[in-house]
Each structure stands twice: as C-alpha cells, then as structure tokens.
ZASE-974753 format. One line per field, with one value per atom (N, C-alpha, C): atom name; residue number from 0; x, y negated, z negated; residue in three letters. Coordinates in pm, whole numbers. Layout:
% ZASE-974753
at = [CA/...]
i = [NUM/...]
x = [X/...]
y = [Y/...]
z = [Z/...]
aa = [ALA/...]
***
This chain:
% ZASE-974753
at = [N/CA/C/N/CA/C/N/CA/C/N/CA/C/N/CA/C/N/CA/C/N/CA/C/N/CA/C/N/CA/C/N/CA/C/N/CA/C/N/CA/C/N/CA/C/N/CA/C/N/CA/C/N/CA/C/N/CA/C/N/CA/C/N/CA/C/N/CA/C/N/CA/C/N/CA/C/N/CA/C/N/CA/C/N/CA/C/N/CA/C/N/CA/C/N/CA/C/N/CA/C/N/CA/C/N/CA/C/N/CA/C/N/CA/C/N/CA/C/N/CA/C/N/CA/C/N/CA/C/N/CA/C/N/CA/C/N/CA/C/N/CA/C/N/CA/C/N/CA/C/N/CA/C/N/CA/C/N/CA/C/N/CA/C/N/CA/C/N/CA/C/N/CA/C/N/CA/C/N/CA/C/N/CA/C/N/CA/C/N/CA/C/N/CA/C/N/CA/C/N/CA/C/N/CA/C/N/CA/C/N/CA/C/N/CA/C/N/CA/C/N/CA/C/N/CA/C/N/CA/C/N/CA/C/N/CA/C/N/CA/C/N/CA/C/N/CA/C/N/CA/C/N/CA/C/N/CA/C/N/CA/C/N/CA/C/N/CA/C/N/CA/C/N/CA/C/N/CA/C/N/CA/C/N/CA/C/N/CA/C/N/CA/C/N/CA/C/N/CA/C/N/CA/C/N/CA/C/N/CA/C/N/CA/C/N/CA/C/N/CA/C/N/CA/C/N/CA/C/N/CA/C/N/CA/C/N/CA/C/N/CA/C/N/CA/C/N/CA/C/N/CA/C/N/CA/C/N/CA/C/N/CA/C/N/CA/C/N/CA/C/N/CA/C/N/CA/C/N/CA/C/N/CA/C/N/CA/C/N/CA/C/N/CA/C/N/CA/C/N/CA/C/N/CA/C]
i = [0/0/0/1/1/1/2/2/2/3/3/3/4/4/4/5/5/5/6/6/6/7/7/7/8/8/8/9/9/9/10/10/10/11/11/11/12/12/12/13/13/13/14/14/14/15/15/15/16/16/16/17/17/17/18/18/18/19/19/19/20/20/20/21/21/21/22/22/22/23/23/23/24/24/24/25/25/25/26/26/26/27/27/27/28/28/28/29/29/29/30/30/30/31/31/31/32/32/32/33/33/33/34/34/34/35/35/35/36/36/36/37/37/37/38/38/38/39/39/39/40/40/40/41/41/41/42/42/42/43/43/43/44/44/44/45/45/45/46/46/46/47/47/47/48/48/48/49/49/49/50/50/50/51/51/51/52/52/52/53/53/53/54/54/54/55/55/55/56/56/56/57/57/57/58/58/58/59/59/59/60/60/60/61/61/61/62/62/62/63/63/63/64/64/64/65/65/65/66/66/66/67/67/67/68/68/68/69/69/69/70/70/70/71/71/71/72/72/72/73/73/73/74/74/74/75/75/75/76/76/76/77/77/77/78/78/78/79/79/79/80/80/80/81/81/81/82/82/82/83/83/83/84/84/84/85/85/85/86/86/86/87/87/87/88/88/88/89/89/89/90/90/90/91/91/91/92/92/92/93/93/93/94/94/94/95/95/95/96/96/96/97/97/97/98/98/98/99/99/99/100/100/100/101/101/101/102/102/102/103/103/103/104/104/104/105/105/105/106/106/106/107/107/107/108/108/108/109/109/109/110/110/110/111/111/111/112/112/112/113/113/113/114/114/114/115/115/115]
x = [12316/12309/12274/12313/12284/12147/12106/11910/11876/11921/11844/11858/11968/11999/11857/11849/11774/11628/11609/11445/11403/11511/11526/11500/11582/11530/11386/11372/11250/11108/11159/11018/11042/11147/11198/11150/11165/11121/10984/10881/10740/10680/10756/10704/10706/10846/10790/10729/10695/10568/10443/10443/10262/10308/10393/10421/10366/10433/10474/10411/10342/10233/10347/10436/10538/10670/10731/10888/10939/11059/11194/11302/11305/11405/11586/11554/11704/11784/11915/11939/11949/11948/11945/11828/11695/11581/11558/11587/11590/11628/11778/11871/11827/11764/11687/11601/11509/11346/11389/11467/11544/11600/11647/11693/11611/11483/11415/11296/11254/11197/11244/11386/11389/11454/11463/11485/11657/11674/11815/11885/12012/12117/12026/11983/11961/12071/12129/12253/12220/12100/12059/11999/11979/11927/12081/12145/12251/12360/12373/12442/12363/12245/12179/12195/12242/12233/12341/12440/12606/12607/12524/12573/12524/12422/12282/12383/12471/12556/12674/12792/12856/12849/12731/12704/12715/12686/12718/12547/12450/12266/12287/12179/12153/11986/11878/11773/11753/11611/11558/11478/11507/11403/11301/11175/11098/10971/10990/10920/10781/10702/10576/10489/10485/10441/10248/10266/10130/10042/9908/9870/9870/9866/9822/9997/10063/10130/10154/10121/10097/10178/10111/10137/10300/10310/10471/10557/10519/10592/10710/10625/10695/10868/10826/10908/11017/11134/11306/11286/11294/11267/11453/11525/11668/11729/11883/11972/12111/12141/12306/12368/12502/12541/12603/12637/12709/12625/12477/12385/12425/12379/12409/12479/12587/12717/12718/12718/12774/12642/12560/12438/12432/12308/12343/12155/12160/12031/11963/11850/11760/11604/11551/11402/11306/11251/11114/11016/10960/10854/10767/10741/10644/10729/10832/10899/10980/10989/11019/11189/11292/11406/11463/11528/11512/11653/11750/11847/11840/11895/11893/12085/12063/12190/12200/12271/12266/12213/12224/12121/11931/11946/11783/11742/11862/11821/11745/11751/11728/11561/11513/11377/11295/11356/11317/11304/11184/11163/11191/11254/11253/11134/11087/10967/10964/10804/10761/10782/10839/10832/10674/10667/10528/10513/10371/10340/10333/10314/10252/10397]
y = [-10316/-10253/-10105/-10028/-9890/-9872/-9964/-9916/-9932/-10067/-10105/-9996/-9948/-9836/-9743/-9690/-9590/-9635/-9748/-9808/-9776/-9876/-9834/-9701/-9622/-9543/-9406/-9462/-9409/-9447/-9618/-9668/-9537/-9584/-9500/-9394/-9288/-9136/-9136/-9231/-9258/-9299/-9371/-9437/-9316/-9232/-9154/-9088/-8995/-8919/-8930/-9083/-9163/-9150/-9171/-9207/-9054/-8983/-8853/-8716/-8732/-8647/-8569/-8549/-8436/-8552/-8484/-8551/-8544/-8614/-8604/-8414/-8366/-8262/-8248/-8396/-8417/-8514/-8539/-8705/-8790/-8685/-8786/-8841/-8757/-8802/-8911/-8889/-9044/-9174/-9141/-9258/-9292/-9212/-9262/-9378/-9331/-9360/-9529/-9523/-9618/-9749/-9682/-9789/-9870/-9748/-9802/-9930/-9866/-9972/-10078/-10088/-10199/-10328/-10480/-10555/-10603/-10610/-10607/-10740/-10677/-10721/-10746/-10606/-10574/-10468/-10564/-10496/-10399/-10384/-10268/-10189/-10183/-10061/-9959/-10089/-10035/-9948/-9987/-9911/-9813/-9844/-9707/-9555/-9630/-9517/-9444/-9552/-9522/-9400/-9482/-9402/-9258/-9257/-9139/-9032/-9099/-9013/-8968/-9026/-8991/-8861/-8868/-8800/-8823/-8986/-9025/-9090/-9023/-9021/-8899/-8831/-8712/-8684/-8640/-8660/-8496/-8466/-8387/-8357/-8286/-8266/-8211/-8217/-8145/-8111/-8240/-8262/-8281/-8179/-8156/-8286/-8424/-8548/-8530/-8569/-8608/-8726/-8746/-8847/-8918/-8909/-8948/-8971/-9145/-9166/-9139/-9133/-9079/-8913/-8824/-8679/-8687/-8812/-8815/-8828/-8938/-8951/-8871/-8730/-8616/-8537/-8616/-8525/-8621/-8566/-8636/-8642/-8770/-8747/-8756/-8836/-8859/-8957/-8901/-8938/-8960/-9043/-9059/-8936/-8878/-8722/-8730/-8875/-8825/-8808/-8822/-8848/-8737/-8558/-8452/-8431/-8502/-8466/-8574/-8747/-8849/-8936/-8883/-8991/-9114/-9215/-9301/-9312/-9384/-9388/-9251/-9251/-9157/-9265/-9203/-9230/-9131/-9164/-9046/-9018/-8936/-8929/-9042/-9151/-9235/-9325/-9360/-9478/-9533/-9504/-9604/-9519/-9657/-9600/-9647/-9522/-9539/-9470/-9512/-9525/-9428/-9274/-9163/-9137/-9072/-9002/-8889/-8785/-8611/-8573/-8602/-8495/-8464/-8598/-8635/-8628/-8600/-8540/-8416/-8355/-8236/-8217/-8341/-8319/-8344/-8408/-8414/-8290/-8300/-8136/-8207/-8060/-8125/-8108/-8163/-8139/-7979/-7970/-7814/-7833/-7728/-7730/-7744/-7780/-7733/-7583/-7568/-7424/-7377/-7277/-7244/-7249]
z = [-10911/-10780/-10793/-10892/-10876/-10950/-11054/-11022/-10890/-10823/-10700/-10646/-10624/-10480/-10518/-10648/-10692/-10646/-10670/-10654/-10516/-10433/-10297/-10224/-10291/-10205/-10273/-10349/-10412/-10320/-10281/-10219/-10096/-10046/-9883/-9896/-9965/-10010/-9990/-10076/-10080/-9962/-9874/-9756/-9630/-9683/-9566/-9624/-9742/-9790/-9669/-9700/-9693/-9496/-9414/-9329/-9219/-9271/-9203/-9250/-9363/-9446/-9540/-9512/-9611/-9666/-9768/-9837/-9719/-9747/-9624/-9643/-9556/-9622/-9636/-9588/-9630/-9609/-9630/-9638/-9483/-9399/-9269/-9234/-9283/-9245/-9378/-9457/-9541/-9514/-9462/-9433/-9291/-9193/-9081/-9112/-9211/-9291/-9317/-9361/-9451/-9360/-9294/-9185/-9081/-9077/-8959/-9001/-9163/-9228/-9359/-9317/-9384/-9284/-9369/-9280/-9269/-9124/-9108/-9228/-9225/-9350/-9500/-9497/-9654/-9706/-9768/-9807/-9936/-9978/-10110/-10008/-9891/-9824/-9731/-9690/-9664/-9748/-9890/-9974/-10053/-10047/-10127/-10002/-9843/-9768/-9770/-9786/-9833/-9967/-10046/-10210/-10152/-10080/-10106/-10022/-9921/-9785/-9845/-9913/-10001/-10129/-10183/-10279/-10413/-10444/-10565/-10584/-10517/-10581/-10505/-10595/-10557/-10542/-10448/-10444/-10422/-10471/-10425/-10335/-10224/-10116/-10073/-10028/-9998/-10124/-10195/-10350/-10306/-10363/-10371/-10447/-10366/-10487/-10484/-10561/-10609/-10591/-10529/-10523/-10627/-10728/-10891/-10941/-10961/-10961/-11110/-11184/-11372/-11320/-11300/-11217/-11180/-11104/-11014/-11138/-11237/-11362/-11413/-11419/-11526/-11445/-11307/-11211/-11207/-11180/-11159/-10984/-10921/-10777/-10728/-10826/-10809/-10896/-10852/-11002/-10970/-11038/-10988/-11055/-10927/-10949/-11083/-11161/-11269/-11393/-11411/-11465/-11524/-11507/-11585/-11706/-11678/-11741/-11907/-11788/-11890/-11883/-11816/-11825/-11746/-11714/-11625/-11543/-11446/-11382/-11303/-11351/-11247/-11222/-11124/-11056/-11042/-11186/-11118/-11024/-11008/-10857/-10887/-10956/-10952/-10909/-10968/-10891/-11013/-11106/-11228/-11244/-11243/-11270/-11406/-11482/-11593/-11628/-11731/-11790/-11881/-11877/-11945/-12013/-12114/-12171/-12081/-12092/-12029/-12056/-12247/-12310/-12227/-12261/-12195/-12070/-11977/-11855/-11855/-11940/-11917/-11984/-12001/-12019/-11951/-11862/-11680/-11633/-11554/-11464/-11294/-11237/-11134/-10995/-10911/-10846/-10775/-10818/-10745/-10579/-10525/-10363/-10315/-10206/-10181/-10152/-10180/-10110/-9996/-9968/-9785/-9709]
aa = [UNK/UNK/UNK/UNK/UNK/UNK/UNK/UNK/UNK/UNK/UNK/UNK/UNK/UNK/UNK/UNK/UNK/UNK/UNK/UNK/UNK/UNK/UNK/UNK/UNK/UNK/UNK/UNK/UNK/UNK/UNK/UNK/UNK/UNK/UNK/UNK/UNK/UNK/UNK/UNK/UNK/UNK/UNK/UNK/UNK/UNK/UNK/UNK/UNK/UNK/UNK/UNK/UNK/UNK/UNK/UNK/UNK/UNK/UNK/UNK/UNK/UNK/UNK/UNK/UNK/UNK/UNK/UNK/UNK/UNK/UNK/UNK/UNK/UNK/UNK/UNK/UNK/UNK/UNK/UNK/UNK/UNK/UNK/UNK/UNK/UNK/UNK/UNK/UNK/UNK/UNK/UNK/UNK/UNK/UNK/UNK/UNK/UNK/UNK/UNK/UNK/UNK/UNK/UNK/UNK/UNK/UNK/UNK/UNK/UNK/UNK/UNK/UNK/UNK/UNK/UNK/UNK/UNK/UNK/UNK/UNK/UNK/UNK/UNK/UNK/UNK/UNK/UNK/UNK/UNK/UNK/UNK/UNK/UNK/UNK/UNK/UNK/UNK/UNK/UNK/UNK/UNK/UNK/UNK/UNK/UNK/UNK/UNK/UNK/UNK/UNK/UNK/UNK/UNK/UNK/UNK/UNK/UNK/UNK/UNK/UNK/UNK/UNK/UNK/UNK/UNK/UNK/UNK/UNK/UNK/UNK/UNK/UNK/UNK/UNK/UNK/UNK/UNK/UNK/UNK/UNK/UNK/UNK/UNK/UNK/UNK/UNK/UNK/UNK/UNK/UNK/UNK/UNK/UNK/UNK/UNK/UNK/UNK/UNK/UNK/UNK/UNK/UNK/UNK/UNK/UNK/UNK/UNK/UNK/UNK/UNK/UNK/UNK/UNK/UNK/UNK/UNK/UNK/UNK/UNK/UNK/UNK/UNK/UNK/UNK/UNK/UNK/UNK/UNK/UNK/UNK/UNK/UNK/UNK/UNK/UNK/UNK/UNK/UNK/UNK/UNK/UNK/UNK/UNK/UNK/UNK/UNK/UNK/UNK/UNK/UNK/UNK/UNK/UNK/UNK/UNK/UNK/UNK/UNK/UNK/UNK/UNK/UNK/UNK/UNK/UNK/UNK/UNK/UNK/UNK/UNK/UNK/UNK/UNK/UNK/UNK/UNK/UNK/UNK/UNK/UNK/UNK/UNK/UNK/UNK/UNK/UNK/UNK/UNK/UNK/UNK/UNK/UNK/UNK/UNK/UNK/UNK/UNK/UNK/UNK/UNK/UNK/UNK/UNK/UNK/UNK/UNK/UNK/UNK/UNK/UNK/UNK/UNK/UNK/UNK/UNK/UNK/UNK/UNK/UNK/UNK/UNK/UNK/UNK/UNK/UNK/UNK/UNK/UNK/UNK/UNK/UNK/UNK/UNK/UNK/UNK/UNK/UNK/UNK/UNK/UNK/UNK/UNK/UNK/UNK/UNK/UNK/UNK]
***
C-alpha cells in the first residue's frame, strides 16, 4: 500500500500538470485533483489522500516538470516523511517509485521552481 499511495499520487500530481498547465501548489489542490479523477471506492486514492493530509508523504510543490520524462527522472517529486532519516519509499518526477536507504536520499535533487 505505501508504493501504491506513492504511485497514486504521482499519476494525480502529473494529471494535474497536463490538466491545468502548472504543478498543484499544495495538498488541497492535490487531494481535490485526486478525488475528482479517480473512481469512487478506490480505496489507494482514498488513503494516499489520508497519508498525503496527515503528513506521513511529503510532496513537493510547484515542481518545475519537464516534458521529457528521462529529465523528470533525476528529480524527487515525493517521499514518505520518514524516508530522510531511516529510509523507505520515494517517487520521482517521472513516476517510478523506488525503495531508497537515507543515505541515498540525498542523491536525489529536489525539483527547480518554475521561473517568472
């Protein structure tokens, strides 16, 4: 369940990208995003909104993505909050969620704001 949550809301993040021309800037406009396009009693959309509202995923907002999903790769789009410390799941800006130590968090960059 906690990759899913992560996958989940990675698509959600991407969909509004493509939806709305910009990232979400923050978790209500996610957990809006989230709700409005997924299908009722999906219970991995419902708890990834839970985890994401709580504060146990932590996302970054307002991530400058890249059309060029290779490009999104290099970037940390979000991570479970205990990831830093003891390690655990993150999702990069392309979409791929992937099972890091702490150490190796930190070779993750996190996304440029946009400009302007």
């Amino acid at each position: 369940m906690r990759k899913a949550c992560l996958a989940k809301l990675g698509i959600a993040y991407h969909g509004f990208h493509t939806a709305r021309g910009r990232a979400p800037a923050g978790i209500d406009e996610l957990v809006s995003y989230l709700k409005e396009s997924s299908q009722e009693n999906d219970e991995v959309s419902s708890e990834s909104a839970k985890r994401l509202s709580e504060g146990a995923i932590v996302m970054y907002w307002n991530a400058a993505l890249h059309d060029d999903g290779d490009e999104n790769e290099k970037y940390v789009l979000g991570f479970e909050a205990a990831v830093p410390r003891n390690g655990g799941y993150l999702i990069t800006g392309g979409g791929t969620v992937v099972l890091v130590t702490g150490t190796s968090f930190k070779d993750f960059k996190e996304f440029p704001q946009p400009s302007g």
